[in-house]
C-alpha positions, 0 to 999 in steps of 0.5 A: 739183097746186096751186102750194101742193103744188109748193112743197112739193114743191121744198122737200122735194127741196132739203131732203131729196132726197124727193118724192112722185111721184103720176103720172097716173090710169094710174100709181101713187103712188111716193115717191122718195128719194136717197142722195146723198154721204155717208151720215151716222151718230152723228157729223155729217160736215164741213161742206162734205160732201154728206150722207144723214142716217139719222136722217131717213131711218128716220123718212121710210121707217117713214112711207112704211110706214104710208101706204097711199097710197104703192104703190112707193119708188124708191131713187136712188143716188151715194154715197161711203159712209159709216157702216156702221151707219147704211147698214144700218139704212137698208138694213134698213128697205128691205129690210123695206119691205111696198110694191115698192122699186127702186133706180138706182145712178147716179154710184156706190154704194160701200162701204156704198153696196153694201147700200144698192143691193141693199136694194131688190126690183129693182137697177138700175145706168147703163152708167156707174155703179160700185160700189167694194166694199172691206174695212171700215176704220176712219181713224186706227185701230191694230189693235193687238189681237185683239178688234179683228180680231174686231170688223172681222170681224163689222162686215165678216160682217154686210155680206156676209150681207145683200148675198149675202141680197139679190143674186145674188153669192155670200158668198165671191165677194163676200169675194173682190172685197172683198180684192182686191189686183190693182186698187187700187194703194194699197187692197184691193178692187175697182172694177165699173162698169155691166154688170160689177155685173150679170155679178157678181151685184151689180145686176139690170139695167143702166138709167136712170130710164125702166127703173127706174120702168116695172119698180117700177110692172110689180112694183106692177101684178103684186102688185095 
């Protein structure tokens, strides 16, 4: 690689979080892309926050789509949350993905962070990582009405379906740790740190970034 494509490289890490890991000649082409911070939607978050924006995720990921060149993505995760629609729709479009995916959950992939995990064919999480999974909120609103509970309803049915589509837990096991009341002194919900993720049904496979990549390129060399 020429010091024109390494350039390029370490502009597109800084700048998005992406690159292209083209390997050695036994290996395969991976792109690597990161969720970091907060997942942005239709409104810009405050300055000072570390943000995923998902208006350049889809485009980035239906390219990837289209390069017959890419044989795998590799998905790394620390993420607060976010934005629920803009987490699924980047979970979607993983999910719908033609080449193996992997994802490594790393600080933590919370709330929205949750589907994004398991969005990919294979989960990974390290011994540390945690997932916090809550019911779906809204700062500074009233529920005042009963269109509104509804409302939270469906946002909170079309989480829970995808993760039970694209894990091991079940819907009302997952609804259960969502409500929880015994963890959280001032919130519902529950905390899974590294191997409870994968006891849960959450998560795979407890690893780092060797394991994560040798399964992405097993999963390639399986499907080739």
């Amino acid at each position: 690689m020429g010091q024109d494509e390494l350039g390029q490289n370490d502009q597109k890490i800084e700048e998005l979080g992406q690159v292209t890991l083209e390997g050695s000649s036994a290996r395969h082409k991976i792109h690597l892309l990161s969720i970091i911070g907060e997942v942005e939607g239709h409104e810009n978050a405050s300055g000072n926050s570390k943000t995923t924006k998902y208006d350049h995720l889809l485009p980035k990921l239906a390219e990837i789509e289209d390069d017959k060149s890419v044989e795998g993505l590799l998905v790394l995760l620390n993420t607060s949350g976010g934005d629920v629609d803009a987490g699924l729709a980047i979970a979607e479009m993983i999910a719908s993905l033609s080449i193996p995916s992997v994802s490594l959950v790393l600080g933590g992939s919370h709330s929205i962070g949750v589907p994004l995990a398991v969005a990919s064919d294979y989960s990974f999480i390290v011994p540390t990582g945690t997932m916090m999974i809550h019911p779906v909120r809204m700062s500074g609103m009233v529920i005042g009405t009963s269109q509104t509970y509804e409302y939270f309803d469906m946002i909170q049915d079309r989480i829970l379906s995808f993760v039970e589509k694209h894990s091991n837990i079940a819907y009302d096991q997952l609804k259960r740790l969502m409500h929880n009341t015994e963890m959280l002194t001032k919130d519902l919900g529950t905390v899974l740190v590294g191997e409870q993720a994968v006891k849960e049904g959450l998560i795979d496979e407890v690893g780092g970034i060797r394991e994560a990549l040798d399964k992405l390129h097993q999963i390639i060399d399986e499907n080739s």
